[in-house]
C-alpha positions in Angstrom: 0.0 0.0 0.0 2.6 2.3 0.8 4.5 1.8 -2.3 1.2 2.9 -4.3 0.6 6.0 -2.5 4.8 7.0 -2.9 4.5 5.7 -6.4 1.0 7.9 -6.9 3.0 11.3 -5.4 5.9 11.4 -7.4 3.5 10.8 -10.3 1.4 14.0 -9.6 4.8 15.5 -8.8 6.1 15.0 -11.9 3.3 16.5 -13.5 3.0 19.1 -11.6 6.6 19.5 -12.3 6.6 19.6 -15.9 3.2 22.2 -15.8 5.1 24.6 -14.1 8.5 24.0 -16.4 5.9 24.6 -19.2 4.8 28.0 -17.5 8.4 29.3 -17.2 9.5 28.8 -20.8 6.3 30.2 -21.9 6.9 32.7 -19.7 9.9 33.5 -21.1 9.4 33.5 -24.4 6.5 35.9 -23.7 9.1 38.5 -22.6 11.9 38.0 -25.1 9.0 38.7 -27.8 8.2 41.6 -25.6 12.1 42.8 -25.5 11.9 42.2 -29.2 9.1 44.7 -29.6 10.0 47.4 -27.4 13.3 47.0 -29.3 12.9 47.6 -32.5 10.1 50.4 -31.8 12.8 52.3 -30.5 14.9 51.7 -33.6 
């Protein structure tokens, strides 16, 4: 029983892992588009 519920965690870990991996390079993609803009509106 124990081995499920360990087994079960990491599982939601992991994908709670990877969601927030997928936030951050989102995330920064959003700003380097942003930094792009603001760029070359200034050029």
């Amino acid at each position: 029983m124990a081995k499920e519920e360990i087994k079960k965690l990491l599982d939601n870990s992991k994908k709670e892992l990877d969601g927030d991996y997928d936030n951050f390079v989102n995330s920064i993609k959003d700003d380097l588009s942003s930094y792009k803009k603001k760029t070359l509106d200034r050029i």
